[in-house]
C-alpha positions in Angstrom: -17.5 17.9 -7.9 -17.5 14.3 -5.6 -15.1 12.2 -7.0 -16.4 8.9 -8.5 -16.9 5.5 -7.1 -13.7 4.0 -9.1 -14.6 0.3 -10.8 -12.1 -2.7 -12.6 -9.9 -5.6 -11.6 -6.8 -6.0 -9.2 -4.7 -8.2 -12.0 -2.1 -8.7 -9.5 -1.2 -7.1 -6.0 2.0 -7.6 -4.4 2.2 -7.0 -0.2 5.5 -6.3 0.8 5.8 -6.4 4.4 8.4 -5.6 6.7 8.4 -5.4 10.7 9.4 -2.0 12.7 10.5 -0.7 16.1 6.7 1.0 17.2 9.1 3.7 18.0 10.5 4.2 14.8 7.7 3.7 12.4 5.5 6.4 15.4 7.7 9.3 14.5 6.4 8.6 10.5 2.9 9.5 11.6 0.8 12.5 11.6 -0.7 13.3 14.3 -3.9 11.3 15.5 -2.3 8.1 13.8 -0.5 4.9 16.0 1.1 1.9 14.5 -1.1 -0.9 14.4 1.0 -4.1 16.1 1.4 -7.5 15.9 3.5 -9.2 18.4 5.1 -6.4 19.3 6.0 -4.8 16.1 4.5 -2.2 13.7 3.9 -3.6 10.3 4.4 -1.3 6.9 5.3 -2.4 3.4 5.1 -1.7 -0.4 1.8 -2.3 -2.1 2.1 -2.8 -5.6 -0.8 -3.4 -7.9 -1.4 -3.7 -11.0 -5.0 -2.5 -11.9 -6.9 -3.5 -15.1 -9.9 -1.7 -16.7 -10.2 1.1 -14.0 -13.4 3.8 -15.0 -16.3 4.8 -13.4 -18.9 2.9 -11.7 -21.2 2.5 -14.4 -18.8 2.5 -17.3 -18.3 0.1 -19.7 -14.8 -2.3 -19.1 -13.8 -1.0 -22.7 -14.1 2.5 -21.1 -11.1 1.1 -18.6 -7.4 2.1 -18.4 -4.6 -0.2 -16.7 -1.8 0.7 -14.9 0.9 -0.1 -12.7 1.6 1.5 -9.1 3.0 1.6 -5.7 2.0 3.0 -2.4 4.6 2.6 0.6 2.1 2.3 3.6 2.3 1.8 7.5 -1.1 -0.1 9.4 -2.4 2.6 11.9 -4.9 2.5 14.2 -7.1 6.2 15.1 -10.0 6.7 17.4 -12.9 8.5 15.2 -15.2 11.0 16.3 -17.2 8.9 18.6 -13.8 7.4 20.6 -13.9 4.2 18.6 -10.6 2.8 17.5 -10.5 2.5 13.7 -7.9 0.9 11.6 -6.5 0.9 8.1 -2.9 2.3 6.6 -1.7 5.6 6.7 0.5 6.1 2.8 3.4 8.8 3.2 4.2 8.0 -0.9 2.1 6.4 -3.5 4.2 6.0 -7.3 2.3 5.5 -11.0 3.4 4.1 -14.1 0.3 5.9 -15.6 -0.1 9.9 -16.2 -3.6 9.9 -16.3 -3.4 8.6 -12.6 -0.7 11.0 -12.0 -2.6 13.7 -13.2 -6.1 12.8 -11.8 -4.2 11.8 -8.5 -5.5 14.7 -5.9 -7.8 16.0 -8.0 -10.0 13.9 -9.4 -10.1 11.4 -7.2 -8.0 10.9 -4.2 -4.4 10.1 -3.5 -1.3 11.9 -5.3 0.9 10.1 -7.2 4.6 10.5 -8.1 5.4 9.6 -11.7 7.5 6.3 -11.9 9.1 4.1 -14.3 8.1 0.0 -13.9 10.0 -2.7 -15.1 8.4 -6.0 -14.2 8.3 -9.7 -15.7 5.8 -11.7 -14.1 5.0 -15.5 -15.5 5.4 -19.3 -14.1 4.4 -17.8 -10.5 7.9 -15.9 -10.5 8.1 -12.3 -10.3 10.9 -9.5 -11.2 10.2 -6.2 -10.7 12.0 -2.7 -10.3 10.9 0.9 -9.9 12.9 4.1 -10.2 10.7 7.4 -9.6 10.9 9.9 -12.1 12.8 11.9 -9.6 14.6 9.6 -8.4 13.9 9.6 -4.8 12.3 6.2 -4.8 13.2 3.0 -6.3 12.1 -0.6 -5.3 13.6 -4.3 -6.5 12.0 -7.4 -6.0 12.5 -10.5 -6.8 10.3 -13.2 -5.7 7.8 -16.7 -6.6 4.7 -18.1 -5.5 5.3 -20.2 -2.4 4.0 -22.8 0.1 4.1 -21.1 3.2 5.4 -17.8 5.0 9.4 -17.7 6.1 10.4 -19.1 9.5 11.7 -15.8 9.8 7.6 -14.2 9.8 6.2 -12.6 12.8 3.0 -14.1 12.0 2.6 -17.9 12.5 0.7 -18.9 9.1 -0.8 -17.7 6.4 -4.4 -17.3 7.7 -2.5 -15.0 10.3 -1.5 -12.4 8.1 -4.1 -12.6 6.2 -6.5 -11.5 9.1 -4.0 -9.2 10.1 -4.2 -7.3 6.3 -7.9 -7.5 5.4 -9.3 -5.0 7.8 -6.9 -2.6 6.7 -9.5 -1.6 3.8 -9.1 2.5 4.5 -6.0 4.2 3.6 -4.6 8.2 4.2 -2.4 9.2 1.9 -0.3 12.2 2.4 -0.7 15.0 0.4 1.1 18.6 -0.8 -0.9 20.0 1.8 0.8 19.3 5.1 -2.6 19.9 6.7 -4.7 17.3 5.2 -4.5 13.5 4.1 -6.8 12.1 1.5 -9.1 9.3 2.4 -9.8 6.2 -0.1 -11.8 2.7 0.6 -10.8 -0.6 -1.0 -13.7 -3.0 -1.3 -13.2 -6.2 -2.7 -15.5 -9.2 -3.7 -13.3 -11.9 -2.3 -10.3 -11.7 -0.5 -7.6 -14.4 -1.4 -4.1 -14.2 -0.5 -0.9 -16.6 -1.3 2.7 -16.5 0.2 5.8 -15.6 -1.8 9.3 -16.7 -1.7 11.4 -13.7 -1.7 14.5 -14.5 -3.4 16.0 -10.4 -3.5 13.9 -6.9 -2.1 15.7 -3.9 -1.7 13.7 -0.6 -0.8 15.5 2.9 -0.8 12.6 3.8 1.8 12.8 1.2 4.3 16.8 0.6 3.5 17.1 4.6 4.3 18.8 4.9 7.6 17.6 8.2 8.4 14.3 7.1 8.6 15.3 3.4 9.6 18.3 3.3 11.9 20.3 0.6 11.9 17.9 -2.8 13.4 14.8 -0.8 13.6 13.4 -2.5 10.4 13.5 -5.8 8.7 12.0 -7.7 6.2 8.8 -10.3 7.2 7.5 -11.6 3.9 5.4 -11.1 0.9 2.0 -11.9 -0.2 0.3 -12.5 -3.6 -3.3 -11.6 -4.9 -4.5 -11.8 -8.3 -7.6 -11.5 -10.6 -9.8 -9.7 -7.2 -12.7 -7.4 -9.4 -12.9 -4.2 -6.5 -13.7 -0.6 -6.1 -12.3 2.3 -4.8 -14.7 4.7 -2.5 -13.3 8.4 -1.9 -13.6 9.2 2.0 -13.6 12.6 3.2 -10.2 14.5 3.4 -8.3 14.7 6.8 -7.4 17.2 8.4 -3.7 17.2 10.1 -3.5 19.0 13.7 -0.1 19.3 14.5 1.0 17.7 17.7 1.3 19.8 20.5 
Protein backbone atom coordinates (compact mmCIF):
# COMPACT_ATOMS: atom_id res chain seq x y z
CA UNK A 1 0.00 0.00 0.00
CA UNK A 2 1.44 3.88 -0.92
CA UNK A 3 1.43 5.79 2.01
CA UNK A 4 -0.98 8.87 1.99
CA UNK A 5 -0.46 12.38 1.07
CA UNK A 6 -0.52 13.63 4.95
CA UNK A 7 -2.85 17.04 5.36
CA UNK A 8 -3.33 19.79 8.68
CA UNK A 9 -1.60 22.77 10.17
CA UNK A 10 2.03 23.51 11.46
CA UNK A 11 0.64 25.36 14.91
CA UNK A 12 4.04 26.17 15.76
CA UNK A 13 7.67 25.06 14.50
CA UNK A 14 10.67 25.82 16.28
CA UNK A 15 14.34 25.83 14.14
CA UNK A 16 17.04 25.24 16.27
CA UNK A 17 20.13 25.87 14.54
CA UNK A 18 23.64 25.34 15.39
CA UNK A 19 26.91 25.77 13.24
CA UNK A 20 29.55 22.70 12.65
CA UNK A 21 33.06 21.86 11.68
CA UNK A 22 32.13 20.30 7.72
CA UNK A 23 34.42 17.71 9.03
CA UNK A 24 32.62 16.79 11.96
CA UNK A 25 29.04 16.95 11.00
CA UNK A 26 30.52 14.65 7.30
CA UNK A 27 31.40 11.69 9.46
CA UNK A 28 27.31 11.88 10.60
CA UNK A 29 26.31 11.07 6.98
CA UNK A 30 25.54 8.15 5.07
CA UNK A 31 27.04 7.74 2.24
CA UNK A 32 26.07 9.86 -0.94
CA UNK A 33 25.10 12.73 1.53
CA UNK A 34 27.55 16.24 2.14
CA UNK A 35 26.82 19.03 4.49
CA UNK A 36 25.26 21.78 2.89
CA UNK A 37 27.45 25.21 3.95
CA UNK A 38 27.09 28.55 4.65
CA UNK A 39 30.11 30.53 5.20
CA UNK A 40 32.07 27.90 5.78
CA UNK A 41 30.10 25.89 8.20
CA UNK A 42 27.58 22.94 8.02
CA UNK A 43 24.35 23.93 9.55
CA UNK A 44 22.09 21.15 11.60
CA UNK A 45 19.50 21.78 14.41
CA UNK A 46 16.37 20.57 16.22
CA UNK A 47 13.03 20.90 14.51
CA UNK A 48 10.32 20.92 16.70
CA UNK A 49 6.69 21.15 15.56
CA UNK A 50 3.84 20.98 16.80
CA UNK A 51 1.22 19.72 14.16
CA UNK A 52 -2.59 20.18 14.44
CA UNK A 53 -5.37 18.18 12.66
CA UNK A 54 -3.00 15.83 10.80
CA UNK A 55 -5.27 13.01 8.46
CA UNK A 56 -5.41 12.22 5.02
CA UNK A 57 -5.73 14.31 2.09
CA UNK A 58 -9.19 14.36 1.72
CA UNK A 59 -10.32 13.90 5.28
CA UNK A 60 -12.25 15.99 7.22
CA UNK A 61 -10.14 18.42 9.95
CA UNK A 62 -12.35 16.66 12.66
CA UNK A 63 -10.79 13.39 11.27
CA UNK A 64 -7.28 15.17 12.53
CA UNK A 65 -4.95 14.20 15.42
CA UNK A 66 -2.24 16.72 17.01
CA UNK A 67 0.90 16.11 18.23
CA UNK A 68 4.11 17.23 19.35
CA UNK A 69 7.59 16.13 17.85
CA UNK A 70 11.21 16.54 17.19
CA UNK A 71 13.61 15.57 14.43
CA UNK A 72 17.38 16.38 14.97
CA UNK A 73 18.46 17.12 11.24
CA UNK A 74 21.77 18.19 9.31
CA UNK A 75 21.23 20.25 5.53
CA UNK A 76 22.85 17.98 2.96
CA UNK A 77 23.42 18.40 -0.40
CA UNK A 78 23.32 14.78 -2.95
CA UNK A 79 23.72 14.65 -6.69
CA UNK A 80 20.43 12.55 -8.10
CA UNK A 81 20.41 10.19 -10.75
CA UNK A 82 20.93 12.63 -13.54
CA UNK A 83 24.29 14.34 -11.74
CA UNK A 84 22.19 17.31 -10.45
CA UNK A 85 22.98 18.52 -6.96
CA UNK A 86 19.85 18.28 -4.77
CA UNK A 87 19.41 19.57 -1.35
CA UNK A 88 17.26 19.07 1.72
CA UNK A 89 18.14 17.50 5.46
CA UNK A 90 19.30 14.27 6.13
CA UNK A 91 17.37 13.28 10.04
CA UNK A 92 19.62 10.61 12.02
CA UNK A 93 16.64 10.83 15.04
CA UNK A 94 13.10 12.07 14.88
CA UNK A 95 11.06 11.89 18.72
CA UNK A 96 6.90 11.95 19.16
CA UNK A 97 4.81 12.84 21.86
CA UNK A 98 2.04 10.88 20.01
CA UNK A 99 1.83 6.83 19.73
CA UNK A 100 -0.18 6.83 16.89
CA UNK A 101 2.83 8.60 15.04
CA UNK A 102 5.10 6.30 16.75
CA UNK A 103 3.35 3.41 15.66
CA UNK A 104 2.52 4.52 12.07
CA UNK A 105 6.13 5.95 11.89
CA UNK A 106 7.93 3.44 9.22
CA UNK A 107 5.00 1.85 8.35
CA UNK A 108 2.43 3.78 7.45
CA UNK A 109 3.86 6.59 6.31
CA UNK A 110 7.51 7.50 6.45
CA UNK A 111 9.99 8.36 9.14
CA UNK A 112 10.36 6.34 12.61
CA UNK A 113 9.80 7.86 15.56
CA UNK A 114 11.18 7.38 19.14
CA UNK A 115 8.52 7.72 21.82
CA UNK A 116 9.12 11.00 23.95
CA UNK A 117 7.84 12.83 26.77
CA UNK A 118 7.08 17.01 26.02
CA UNK A 119 6.80 19.46 28.45
CA UNK A 120 6.30 22.86 26.85
CA UNK A 121 4.63 26.37 27.90
CA UNK A 122 4.24 28.52 25.10
CA UNK A 123 2.26 32.05 25.48
CA UNK A 124 3.14 36.02 25.35
CA UNK A 125 5.74 35.00 22.44
CA UNK A 126 7.93 33.21 25.22
CA UNK A 127 8.60 29.66 25.03
CA UNK A 128 9.74 26.71 27.59
CA UNK A 129 10.18 23.51 26.52
CA UNK A 130 11.88 20.18 27.46
CA UNK A 131 12.10 16.65 26.11
CA UNK A 132 13.30 13.47 27.62
CA UNK A 133 12.97 10.25 25.28
CA UNK A 134 11.25 7.45 26.60
CA UNK A 135 14.67 5.76 26.63
CA UNK A 136 16.35 8.28 27.68
CA UNK A 137 18.99 8.76 25.16
CA UNK A 138 17.67 12.08 24.00
CA UNK A 139 16.55 15.06 25.85
CA UNK A 140 16.33 18.80 24.69
CA UNK A 141 15.78 22.23 26.86
CA UNK A 142 14.94 25.36 25.49
CA UNK A 143 14.13 28.36 26.58
CA UNK A 144 13.51 31.13 24.37
CA UNK A 145 11.05 34.56 23.02
CA UNK A 146 10.01 36.08 19.90
CA UNK A 147 12.68 38.55 18.91
CA UNK A 148 13.73 41.46 16.61
CA UNK A 149 16.53 40.22 14.88
CA UNK A 150 19.11 37.18 14.76
CA UNK A 151 22.22 37.25 17.46
CA UNK A 152 25.42 39.18 16.50
CA UNK A 153 26.78 35.95 17.20
CA UNK A 154 24.69 34.29 13.74
CA UNK A 155 26.57 33.17 10.71
CA UNK A 156 24.01 34.50 8.67
CA UNK A 157 23.75 38.36 8.31
CA UNK A 158 19.74 38.84 8.63
CA UNK A 159 16.83 37.26 8.84
CA UNK A 160 15.93 37.09 5.03
CA UNK A 161 19.41 35.14 5.02
CA UNK A 162 18.47 32.32 6.84
CA UNK A 163 15.48 32.18 5.75
CA UNK A 164 16.71 31.49 2.12
CA UNK A 165 19.12 29.35 3.49
CA UNK A 166 16.10 27.02 5.21
CA UNK A 167 13.33 27.03 2.66
CA UNK A 168 14.74 24.93 0.03
CA UNK A 169 15.46 22.32 2.40
CA UNK A 170 11.83 20.93 1.76
CA UNK A 171 13.08 17.01 1.43
CA UNK A 172 14.17 15.16 4.36
CA UNK A 173 15.96 11.36 4.93
CA UNK A 174 15.39 9.97 7.97
CA UNK A 175 17.31 7.08 9.20
CA UNK A 176 15.83 4.12 9.73
CA UNK A 177 16.19 0.36 11.62
CA UNK A 178 17.43 -0.66 8.45
CA UNK A 179 20.98 0.48 8.10
CA UNK A 180 20.53 0.11 4.28
CA UNK A 181 17.82 2.41 3.55
CA UNK A 182 16.59 6.03 4.64
CA UNK A 183 12.96 7.14 4.25
CA UNK A 184 12.10 10.02 2.08
CA UNK A 185 9.33 12.70 3.08
CA UNK A 186 8.34 16.25 1.32
CA UNK A 187 7.20 19.26 3.25
CA UNK A 188 5.08 21.63 1.15
CA UNK A 189 3.77 24.58 2.58
CA UNK A 190 1.37 27.43 1.46
CA UNK A 191 3.42 30.28 2.69
CA UNK A 192 6.59 30.35 4.28
CA UNK A 193 7.04 32.92 7.12
CA UNK A 194 9.76 32.89 9.60
CA UNK A 195 10.56 35.09 12.90
CA UNK A 196 13.80 35.28 15.06
CA UNK A 197 13.98 34.10 18.66
CA UNK A 198 15.90 35.23 21.59
CA UNK A 199 17.39 32.27 23.14
CA UNK A 200 17.64 32.77 26.66
CA UNK A 201 18.87 28.68 27.66
CA UNK A 202 19.24 25.41 24.87
CA UNK A 203 20.90 22.49 25.91
CA UNK A 204 20.87 19.38 23.54
CA UNK A 205 22.36 15.97 24.75
CA UNK A 206 22.97 15.38 20.94
CA UNK A 207 24.83 18.31 19.92
CA UNK A 208 26.37 18.77 23.66
CA UNK A 209 27.60 14.98 23.20
CA UNK A 210 31.37 15.15 22.76
CA UNK A 211 31.76 11.93 21.08
CA UNK A 212 29.86 13.03 18.31
CA UNK A 213 30.89 16.85 18.86
CA UNK A 214 34.38 17.32 20.17
CA UNK A 215 35.24 20.03 21.99
CA UNK A 216 34.70 23.60 19.45
CA UNK A 217 33.39 21.63 16.57
CA UNK A 218 29.80 22.86 17.34
CA UNK A 219 28.06 25.88 18.60
CA UNK A 220 24.90 27.38 18.80
CA UNK A 221 23.69 30.11 15.74
CA UNK A 222 20.13 30.89 16.59
CA UNK A 223 16.52 29.98 16.50
CA UNK A 224 13.59 30.68 14.30
CA UNK A 225 9.78 30.72 14.83
CA UNK A 226 6.86 29.68 12.48
CA UNK A 227 3.37 29.40 13.35
CA UNK A 228 -0.23 28.76 11.95
CA UNK A 229 1.56 27.43 8.15
CA UNK A 230 -1.54 24.83 6.76
CA UNK A 231 1.06 22.08 4.76
CA UNK A 232 1.34 18.60 3.61
CA UNK A 233 3.58 15.86 3.89
CA UNK A 234 4.43 13.82 0.44
CA UNK A 235 6.09 10.30 1.00
CA UNK A 236 9.31 10.01 -1.51
CA UNK A 237 10.69 6.80 -2.38
CA UNK A 238 12.96 4.94 0.23
CA UNK A 239 16.83 5.26 -0.14
CA UNK A 240 18.90 2.95 -0.43
CA UNK A 241 22.42 3.29 1.75
CA UNK A 242 25.64 1.95 -0.19
CA UNK A 243 28.29 1.82 2.16
CA UNK A 244 31.29 3.80 1.48
CA UNK A 245 34.00 2.10 0.02
Amino acid sequence: MNPPVVTGLIRRRLLVNYRADPETVRRLLPAGFRPKLHDGHAIAGICLIRLEEIRPRGWPSWCGIASENAAHRIAVVWDDDDGVEREGVYIPRRDTGSLPNHLAGGRLFPGEHHLAEFDITDNEGGIDLSIRSRDASMSVALRAREAGGLPATSCFRSLDDASGFFEPGSVGFSATRDPGRLDGIRLVTRRWSVRPLEVDHVASSFFDDPGRFPEGSVTFDHALIMRDIPHEWHPLPRRPVVAAT
